[in-house]
PyMOL Python script that loads the backbone (N, CA, C, O; Angstrom):
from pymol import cmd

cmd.read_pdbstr("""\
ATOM      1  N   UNK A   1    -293.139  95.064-100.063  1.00  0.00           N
ATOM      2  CA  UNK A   1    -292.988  96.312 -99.359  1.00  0.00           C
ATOM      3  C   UNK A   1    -291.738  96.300 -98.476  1.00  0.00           C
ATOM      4  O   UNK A   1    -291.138  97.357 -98.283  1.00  0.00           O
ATOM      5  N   UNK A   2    -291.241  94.945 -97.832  1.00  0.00           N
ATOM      6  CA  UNK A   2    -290.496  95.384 -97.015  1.00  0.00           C
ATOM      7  C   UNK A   2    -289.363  95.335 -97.666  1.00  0.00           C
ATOM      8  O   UNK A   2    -288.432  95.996 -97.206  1.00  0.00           O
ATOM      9  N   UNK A   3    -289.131  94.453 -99.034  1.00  0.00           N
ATOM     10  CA  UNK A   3    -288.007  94.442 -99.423  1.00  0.00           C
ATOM     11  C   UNK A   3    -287.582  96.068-100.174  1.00  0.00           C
ATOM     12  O   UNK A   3    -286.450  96.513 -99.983  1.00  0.00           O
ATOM     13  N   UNK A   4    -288.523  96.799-100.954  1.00  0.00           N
ATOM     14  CA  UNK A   4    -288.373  97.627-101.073  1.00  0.00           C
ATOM     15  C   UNK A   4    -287.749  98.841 -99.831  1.00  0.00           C
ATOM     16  O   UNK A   4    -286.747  99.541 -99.980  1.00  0.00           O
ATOM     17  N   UNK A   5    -288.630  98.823 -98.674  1.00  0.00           N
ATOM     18  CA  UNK A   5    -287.855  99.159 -97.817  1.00  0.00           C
ATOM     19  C   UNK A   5    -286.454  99.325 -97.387  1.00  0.00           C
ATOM     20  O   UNK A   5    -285.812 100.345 -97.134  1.00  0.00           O
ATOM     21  N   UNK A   6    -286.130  98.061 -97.364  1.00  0.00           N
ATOM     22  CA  UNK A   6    -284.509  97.380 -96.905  1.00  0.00           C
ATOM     23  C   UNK A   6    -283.950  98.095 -98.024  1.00  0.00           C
ATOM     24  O   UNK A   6    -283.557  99.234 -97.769  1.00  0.00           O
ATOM     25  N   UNK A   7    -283.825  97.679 -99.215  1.00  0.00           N
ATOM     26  CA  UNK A   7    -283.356  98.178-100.644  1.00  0.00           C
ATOM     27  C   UNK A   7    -282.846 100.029-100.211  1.00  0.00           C
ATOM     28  O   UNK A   7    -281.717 100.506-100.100  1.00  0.00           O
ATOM     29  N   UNK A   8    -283.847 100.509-100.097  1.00  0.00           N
ATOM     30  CA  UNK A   8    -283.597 102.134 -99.385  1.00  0.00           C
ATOM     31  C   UNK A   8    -282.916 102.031 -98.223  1.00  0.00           C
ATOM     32  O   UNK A   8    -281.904 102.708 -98.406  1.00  0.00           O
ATOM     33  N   UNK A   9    -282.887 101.618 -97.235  1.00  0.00           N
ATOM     34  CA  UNK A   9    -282.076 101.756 -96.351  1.00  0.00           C
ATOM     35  C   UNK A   9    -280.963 101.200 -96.365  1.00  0.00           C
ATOM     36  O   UNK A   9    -280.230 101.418 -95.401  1.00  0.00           O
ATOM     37  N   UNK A  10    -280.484 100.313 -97.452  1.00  0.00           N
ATOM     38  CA  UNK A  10    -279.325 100.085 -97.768  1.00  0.00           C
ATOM     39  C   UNK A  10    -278.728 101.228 -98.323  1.00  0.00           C
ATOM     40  O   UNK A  10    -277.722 101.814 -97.923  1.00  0.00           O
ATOM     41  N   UNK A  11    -279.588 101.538 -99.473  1.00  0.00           N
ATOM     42  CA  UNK A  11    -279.055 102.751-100.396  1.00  0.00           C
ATOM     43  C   UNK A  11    -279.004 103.750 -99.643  1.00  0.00           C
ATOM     44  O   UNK A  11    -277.933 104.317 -99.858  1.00  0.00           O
ATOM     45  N   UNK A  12    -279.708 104.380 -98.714  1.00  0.00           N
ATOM     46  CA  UNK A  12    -279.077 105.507 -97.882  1.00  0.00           C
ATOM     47  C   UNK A  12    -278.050 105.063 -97.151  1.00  0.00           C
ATOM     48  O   UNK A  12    -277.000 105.703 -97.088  1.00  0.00           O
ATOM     49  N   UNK A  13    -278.217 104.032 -96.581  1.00  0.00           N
ATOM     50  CA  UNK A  13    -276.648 103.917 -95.618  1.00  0.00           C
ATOM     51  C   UNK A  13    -275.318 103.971 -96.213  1.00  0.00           C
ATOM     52  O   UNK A  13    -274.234 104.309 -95.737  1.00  0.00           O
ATOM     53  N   UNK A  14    -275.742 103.456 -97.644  1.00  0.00           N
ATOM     54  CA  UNK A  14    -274.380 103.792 -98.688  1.00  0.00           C
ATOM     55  C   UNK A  14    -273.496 105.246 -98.836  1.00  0.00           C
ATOM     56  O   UNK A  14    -272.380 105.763 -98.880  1.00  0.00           O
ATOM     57  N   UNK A  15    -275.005 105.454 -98.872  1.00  0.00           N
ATOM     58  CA  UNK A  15    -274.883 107.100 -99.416  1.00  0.00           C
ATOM     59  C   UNK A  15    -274.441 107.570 -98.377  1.00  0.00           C
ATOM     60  O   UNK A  15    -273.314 107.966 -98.673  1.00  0.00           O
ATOM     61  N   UNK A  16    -274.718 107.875 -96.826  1.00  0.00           N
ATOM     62  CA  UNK A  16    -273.874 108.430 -95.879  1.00  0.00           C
ATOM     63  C   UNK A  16    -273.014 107.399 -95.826  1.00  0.00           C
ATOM     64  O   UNK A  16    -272.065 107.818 -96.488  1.00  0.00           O
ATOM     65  N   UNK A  17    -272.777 106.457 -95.506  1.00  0.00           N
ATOM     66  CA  UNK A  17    -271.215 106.141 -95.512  1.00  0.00           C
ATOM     67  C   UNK A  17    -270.206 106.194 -96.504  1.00  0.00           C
ATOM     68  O   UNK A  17    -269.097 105.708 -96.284  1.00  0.00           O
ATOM     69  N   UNK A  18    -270.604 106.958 -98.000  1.00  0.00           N
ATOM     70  CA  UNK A  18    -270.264 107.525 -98.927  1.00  0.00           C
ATOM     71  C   UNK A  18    -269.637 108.733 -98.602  1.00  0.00           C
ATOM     72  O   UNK A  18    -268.457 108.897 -98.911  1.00  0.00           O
ATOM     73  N   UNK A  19    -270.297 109.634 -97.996  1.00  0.00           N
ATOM     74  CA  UNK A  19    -270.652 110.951 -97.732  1.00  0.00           C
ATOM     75  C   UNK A  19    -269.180 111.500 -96.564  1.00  0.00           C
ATOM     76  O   UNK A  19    -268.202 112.245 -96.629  1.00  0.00           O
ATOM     77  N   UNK A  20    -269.885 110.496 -95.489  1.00  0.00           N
ATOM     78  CA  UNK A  20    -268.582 110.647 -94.291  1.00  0.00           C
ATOM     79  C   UNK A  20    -267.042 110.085 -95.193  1.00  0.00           C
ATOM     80  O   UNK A  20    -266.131 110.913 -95.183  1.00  0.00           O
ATOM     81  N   UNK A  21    -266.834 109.075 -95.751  1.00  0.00           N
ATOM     82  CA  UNK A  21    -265.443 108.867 -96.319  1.00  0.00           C
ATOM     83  C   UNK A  21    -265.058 109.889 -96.896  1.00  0.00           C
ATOM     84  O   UNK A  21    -263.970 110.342 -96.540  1.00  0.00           O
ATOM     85  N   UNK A  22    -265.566 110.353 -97.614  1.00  0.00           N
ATOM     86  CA  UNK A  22    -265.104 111.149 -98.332  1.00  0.00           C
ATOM     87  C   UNK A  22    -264.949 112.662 -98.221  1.00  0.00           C
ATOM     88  O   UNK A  22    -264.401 113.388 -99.051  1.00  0.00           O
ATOM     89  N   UNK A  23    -265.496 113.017 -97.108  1.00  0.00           N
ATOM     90  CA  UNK A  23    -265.799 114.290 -95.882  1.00  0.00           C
ATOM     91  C   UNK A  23    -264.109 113.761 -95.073  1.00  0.00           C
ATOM     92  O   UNK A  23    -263.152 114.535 -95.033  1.00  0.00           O
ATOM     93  N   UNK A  24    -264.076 112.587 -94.605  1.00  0.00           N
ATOM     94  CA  UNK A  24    -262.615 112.206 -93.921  1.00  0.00           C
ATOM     95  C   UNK A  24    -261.564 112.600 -95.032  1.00  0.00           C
ATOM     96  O   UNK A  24    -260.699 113.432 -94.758  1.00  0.00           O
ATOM     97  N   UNK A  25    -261.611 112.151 -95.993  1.00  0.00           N
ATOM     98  CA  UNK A  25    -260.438 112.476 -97.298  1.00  0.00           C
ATOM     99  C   UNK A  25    -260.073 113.472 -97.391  1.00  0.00           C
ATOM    100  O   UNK A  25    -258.926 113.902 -97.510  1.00  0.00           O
ATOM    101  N   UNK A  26    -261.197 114.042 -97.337  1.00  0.00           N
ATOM    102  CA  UNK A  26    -261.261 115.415 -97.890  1.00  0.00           C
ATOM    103  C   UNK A  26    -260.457 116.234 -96.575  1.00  0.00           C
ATOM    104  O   UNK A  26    -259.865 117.313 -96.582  1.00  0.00           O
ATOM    105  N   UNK A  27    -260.598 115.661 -95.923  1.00  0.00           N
ATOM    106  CA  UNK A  27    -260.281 116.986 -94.017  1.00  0.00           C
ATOM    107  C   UNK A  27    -258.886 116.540 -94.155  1.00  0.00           C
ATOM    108  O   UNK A  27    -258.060 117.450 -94.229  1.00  0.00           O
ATOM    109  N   UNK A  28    -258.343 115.034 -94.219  1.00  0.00           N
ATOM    110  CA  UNK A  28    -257.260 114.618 -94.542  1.00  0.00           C
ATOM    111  C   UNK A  28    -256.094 114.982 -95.443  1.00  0.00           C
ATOM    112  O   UNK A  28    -254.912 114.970 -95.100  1.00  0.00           O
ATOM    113  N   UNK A  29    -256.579 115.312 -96.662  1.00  0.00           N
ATOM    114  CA  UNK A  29    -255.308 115.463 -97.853  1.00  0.00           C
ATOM    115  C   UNK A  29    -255.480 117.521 -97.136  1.00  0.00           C
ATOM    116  O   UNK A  29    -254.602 118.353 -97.368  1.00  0.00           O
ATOM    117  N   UNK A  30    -256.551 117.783 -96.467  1.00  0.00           N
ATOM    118  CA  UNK A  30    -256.371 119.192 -96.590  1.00  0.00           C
ATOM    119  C   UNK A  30    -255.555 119.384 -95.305  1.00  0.00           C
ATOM    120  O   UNK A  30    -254.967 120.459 -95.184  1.00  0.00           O
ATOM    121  N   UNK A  31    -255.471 118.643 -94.519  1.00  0.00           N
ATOM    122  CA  UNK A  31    -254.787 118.463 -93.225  1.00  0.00           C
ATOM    123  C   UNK A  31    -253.058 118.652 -93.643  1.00  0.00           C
ATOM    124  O   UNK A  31    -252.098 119.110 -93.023  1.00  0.00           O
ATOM    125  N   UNK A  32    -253.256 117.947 -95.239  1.00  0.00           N
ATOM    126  CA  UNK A  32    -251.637 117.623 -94.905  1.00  0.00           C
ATOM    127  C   UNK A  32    -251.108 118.172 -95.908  1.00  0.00           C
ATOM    128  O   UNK A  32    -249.954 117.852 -96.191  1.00  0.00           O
ATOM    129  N   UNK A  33    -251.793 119.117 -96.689  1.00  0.00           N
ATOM    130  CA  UNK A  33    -251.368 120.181 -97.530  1.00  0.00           C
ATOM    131  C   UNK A  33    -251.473 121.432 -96.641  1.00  0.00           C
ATOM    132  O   UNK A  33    -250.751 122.331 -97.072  1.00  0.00           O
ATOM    133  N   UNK A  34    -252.290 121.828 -95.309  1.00  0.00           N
ATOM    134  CA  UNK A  34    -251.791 122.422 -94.467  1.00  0.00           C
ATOM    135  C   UNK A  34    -250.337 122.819 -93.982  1.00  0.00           C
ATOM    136  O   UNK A  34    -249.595 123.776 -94.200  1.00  0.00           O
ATOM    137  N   UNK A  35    -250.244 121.467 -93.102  1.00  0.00           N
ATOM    138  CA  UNK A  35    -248.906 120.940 -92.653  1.00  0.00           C
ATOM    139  C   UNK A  35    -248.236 121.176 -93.155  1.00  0.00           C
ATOM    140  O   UNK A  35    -247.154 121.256 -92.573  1.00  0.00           O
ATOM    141  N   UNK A  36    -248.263 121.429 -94.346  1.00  0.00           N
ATOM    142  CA  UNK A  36    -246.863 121.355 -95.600  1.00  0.00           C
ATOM    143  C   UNK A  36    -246.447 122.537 -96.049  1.00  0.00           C
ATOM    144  O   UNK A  36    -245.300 122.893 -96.318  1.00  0.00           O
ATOM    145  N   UNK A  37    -248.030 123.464 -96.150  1.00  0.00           N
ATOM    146  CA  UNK A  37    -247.207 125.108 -95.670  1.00  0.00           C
ATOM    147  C   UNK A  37    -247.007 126.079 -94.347  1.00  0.00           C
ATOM    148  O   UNK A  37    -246.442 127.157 -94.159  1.00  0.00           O
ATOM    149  N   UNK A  38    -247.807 125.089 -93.464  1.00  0.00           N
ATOM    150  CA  UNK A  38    -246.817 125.119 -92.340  1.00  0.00           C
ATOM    151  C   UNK A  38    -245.438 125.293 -92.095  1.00  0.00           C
ATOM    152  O   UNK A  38    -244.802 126.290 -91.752  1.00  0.00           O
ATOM    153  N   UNK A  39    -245.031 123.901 -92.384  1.00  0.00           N
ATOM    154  CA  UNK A  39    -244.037 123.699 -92.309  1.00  0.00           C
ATOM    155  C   UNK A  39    -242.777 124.773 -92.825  1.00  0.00           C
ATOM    156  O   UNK A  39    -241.882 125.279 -92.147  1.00  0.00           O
ATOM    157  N   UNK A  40    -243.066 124.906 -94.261  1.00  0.00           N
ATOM    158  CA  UNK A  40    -242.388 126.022 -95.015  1.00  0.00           C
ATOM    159  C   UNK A  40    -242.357 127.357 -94.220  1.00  0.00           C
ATOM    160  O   UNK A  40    -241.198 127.754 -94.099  1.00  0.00           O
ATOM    161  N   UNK A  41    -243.123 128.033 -93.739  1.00  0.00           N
ATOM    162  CA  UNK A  41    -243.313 128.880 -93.432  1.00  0.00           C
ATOM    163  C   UNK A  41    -242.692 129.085 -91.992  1.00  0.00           C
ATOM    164  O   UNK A  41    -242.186 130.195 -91.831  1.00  0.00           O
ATOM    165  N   UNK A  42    -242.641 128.267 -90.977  1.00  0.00           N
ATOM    166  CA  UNK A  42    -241.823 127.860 -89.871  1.00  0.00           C
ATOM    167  C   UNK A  42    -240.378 127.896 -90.229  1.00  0.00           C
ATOM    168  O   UNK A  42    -239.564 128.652 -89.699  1.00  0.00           O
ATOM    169  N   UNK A  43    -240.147 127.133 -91.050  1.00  0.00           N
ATOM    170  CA  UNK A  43    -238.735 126.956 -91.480  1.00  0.00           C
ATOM    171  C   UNK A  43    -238.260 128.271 -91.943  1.00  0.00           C
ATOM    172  O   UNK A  43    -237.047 128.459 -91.854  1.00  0.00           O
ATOM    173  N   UNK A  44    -239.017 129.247 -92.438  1.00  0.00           N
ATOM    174  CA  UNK A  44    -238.590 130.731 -93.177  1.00  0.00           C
ATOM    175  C   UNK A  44    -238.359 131.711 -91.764  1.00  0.00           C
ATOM    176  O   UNK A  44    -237.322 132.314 -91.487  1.00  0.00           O
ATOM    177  N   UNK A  45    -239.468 131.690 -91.065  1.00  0.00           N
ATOM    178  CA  UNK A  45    -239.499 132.186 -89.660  1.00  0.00           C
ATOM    179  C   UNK A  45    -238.397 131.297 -88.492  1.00  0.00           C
ATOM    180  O   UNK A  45    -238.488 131.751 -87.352  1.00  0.00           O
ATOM    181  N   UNK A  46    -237.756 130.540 -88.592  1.00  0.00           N
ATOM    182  CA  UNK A  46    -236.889 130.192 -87.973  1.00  0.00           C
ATOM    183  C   UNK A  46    -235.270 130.464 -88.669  1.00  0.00           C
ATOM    184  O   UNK A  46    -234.188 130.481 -88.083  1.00  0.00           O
ATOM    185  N   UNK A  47    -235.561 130.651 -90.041  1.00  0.00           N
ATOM    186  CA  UNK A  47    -234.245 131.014 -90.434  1.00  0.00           C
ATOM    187  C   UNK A  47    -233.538 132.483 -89.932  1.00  0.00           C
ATOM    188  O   UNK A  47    -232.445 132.877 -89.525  1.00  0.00           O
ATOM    189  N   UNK A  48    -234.900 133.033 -90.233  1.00  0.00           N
ATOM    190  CA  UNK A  48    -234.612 134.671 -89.763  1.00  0.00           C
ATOM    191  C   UNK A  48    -234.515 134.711 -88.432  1.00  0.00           C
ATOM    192  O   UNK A  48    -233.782 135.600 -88.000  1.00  0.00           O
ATOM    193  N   UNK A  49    -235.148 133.863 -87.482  1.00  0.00           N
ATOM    194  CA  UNK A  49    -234.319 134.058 -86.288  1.00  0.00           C
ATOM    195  C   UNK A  49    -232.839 134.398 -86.004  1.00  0.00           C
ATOM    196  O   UNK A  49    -232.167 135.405 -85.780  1.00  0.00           O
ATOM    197  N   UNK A  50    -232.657 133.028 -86.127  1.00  0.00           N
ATOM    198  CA  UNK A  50    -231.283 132.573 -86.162  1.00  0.00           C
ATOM    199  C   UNK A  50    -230.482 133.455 -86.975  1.00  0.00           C
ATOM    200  O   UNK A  50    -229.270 133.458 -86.763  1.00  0.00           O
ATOM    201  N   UNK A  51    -231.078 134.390 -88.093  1.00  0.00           N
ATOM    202  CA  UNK A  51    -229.851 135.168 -88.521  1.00  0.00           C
ATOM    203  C   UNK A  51    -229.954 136.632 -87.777  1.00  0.00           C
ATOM    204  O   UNK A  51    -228.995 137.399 -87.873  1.00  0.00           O
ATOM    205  N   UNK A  52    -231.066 136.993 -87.074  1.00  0.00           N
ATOM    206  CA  UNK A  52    -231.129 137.757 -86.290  1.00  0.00           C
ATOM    207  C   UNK A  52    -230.559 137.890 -84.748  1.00  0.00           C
ATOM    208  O   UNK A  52    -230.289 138.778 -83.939  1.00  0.00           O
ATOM    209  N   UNK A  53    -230.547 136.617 -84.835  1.00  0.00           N
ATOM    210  CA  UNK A  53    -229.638 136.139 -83.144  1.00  0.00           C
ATOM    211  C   UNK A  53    -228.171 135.898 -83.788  1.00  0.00           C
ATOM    212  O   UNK A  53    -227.482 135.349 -82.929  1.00  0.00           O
ATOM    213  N   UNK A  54    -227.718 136.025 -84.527  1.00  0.00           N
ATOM    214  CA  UNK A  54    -226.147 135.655 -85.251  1.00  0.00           C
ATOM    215  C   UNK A  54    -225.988 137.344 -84.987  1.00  0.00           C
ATOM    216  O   UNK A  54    -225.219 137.800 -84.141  1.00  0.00           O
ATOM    217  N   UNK A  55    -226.983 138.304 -85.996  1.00  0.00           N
ATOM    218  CA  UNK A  55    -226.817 139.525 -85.931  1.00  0.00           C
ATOM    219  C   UNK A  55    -226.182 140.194 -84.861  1.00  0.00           C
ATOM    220  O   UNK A  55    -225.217 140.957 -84.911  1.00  0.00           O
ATOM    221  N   UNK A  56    -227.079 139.676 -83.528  1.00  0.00           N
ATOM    222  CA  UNK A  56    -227.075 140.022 -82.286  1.00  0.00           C
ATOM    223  C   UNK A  56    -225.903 139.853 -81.260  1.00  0.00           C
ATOM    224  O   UNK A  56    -225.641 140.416 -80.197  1.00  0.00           O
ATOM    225  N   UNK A  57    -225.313 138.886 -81.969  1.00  0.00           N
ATOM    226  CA  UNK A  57    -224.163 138.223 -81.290  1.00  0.00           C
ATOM    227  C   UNK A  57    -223.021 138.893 -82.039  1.00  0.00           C
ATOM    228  O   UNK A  57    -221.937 138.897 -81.454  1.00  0.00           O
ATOM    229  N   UNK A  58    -223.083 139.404 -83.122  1.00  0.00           N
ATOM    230  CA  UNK A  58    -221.659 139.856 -83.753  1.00  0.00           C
ATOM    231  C   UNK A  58    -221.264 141.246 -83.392  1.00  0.00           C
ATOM    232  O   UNK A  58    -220.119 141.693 -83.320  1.00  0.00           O
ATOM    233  N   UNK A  59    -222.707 142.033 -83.118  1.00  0.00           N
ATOM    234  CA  UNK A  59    -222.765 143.166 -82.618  1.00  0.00           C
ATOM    235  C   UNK A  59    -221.988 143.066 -81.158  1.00  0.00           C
ATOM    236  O   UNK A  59    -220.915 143.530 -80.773  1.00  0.00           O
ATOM    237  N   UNK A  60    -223.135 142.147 -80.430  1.00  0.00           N
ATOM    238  CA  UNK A  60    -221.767 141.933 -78.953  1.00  0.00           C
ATOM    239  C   UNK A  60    -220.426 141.778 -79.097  1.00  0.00           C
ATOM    240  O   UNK A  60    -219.611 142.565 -78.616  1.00  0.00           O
ATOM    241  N   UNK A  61    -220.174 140.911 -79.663  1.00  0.00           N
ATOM    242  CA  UNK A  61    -219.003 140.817 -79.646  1.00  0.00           C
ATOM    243  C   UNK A  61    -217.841 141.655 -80.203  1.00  0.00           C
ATOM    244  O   UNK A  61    -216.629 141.468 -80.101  1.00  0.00           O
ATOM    245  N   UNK A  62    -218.637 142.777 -80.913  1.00  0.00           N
ATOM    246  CA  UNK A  62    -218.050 143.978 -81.007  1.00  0.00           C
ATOM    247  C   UNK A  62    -217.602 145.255 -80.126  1.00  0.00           C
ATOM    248  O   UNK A  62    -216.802 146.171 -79.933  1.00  0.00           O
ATOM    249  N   UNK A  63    -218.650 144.635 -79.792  1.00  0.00           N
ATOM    250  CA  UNK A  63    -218.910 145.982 -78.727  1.00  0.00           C
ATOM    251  C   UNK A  63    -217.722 145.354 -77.508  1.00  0.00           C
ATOM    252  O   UNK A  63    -217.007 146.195 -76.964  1.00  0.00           O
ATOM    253  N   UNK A  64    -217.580 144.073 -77.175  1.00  0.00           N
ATOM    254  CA  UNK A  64    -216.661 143.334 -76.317  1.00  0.00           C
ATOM    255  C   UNK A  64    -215.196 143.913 -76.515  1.00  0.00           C
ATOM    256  O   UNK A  64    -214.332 144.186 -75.681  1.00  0.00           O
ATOM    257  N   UNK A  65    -215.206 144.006 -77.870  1.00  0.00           N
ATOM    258  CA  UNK A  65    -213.717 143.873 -78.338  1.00  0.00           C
ATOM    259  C   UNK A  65    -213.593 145.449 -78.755  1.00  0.00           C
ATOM    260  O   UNK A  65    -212.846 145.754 -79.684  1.00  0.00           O
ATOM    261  N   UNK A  66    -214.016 146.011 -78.357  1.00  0.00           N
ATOM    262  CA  UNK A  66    -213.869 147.814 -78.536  1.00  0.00           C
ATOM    263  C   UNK A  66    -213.616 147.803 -76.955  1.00  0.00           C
ATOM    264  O   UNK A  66    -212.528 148.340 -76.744  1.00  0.00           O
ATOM    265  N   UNK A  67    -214.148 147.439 -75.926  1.00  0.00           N
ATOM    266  CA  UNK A  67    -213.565 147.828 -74.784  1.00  0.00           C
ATOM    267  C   UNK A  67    -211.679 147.485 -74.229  1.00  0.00           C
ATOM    268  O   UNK A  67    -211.269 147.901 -73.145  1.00  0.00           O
TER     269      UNK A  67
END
""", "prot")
cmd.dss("prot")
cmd.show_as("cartoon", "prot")
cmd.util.cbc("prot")
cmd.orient("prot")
């Protein structure tokens, strides 16, 4: 009886520590396929800044050089 016991509580402890690894993996590779269109998407939104602040500046400096 008791070995039967032990036997199961091995096999469940497997099984959740099965369960959680692979619950971590899983939060993990999705973490960093996140990140990754993050990233892209930052980089698109920072380009258009910067060509909107270029915009902004050529206009001034128009307007500078008309006076």
């Amino acid at each position: 009886m008791t070995m039967i016991r032990r036997g199961t509580v091995l096999a469940g402890g497997l099984a959740v520590y099965l369960l959680v690894v692979g619950f971590a993996g899983g939060m993990a590779a999705e973490r960093i396929r996140y990140d990754r269109e993050r990233a892209d998407v930052l980089a698109r939104y920072d380009g258009a800044v910067r060509e909107w602040h270029a915009t902004l500046l050529r206009v001034e400096h128009a307007a500078e050089a008309a006076r």
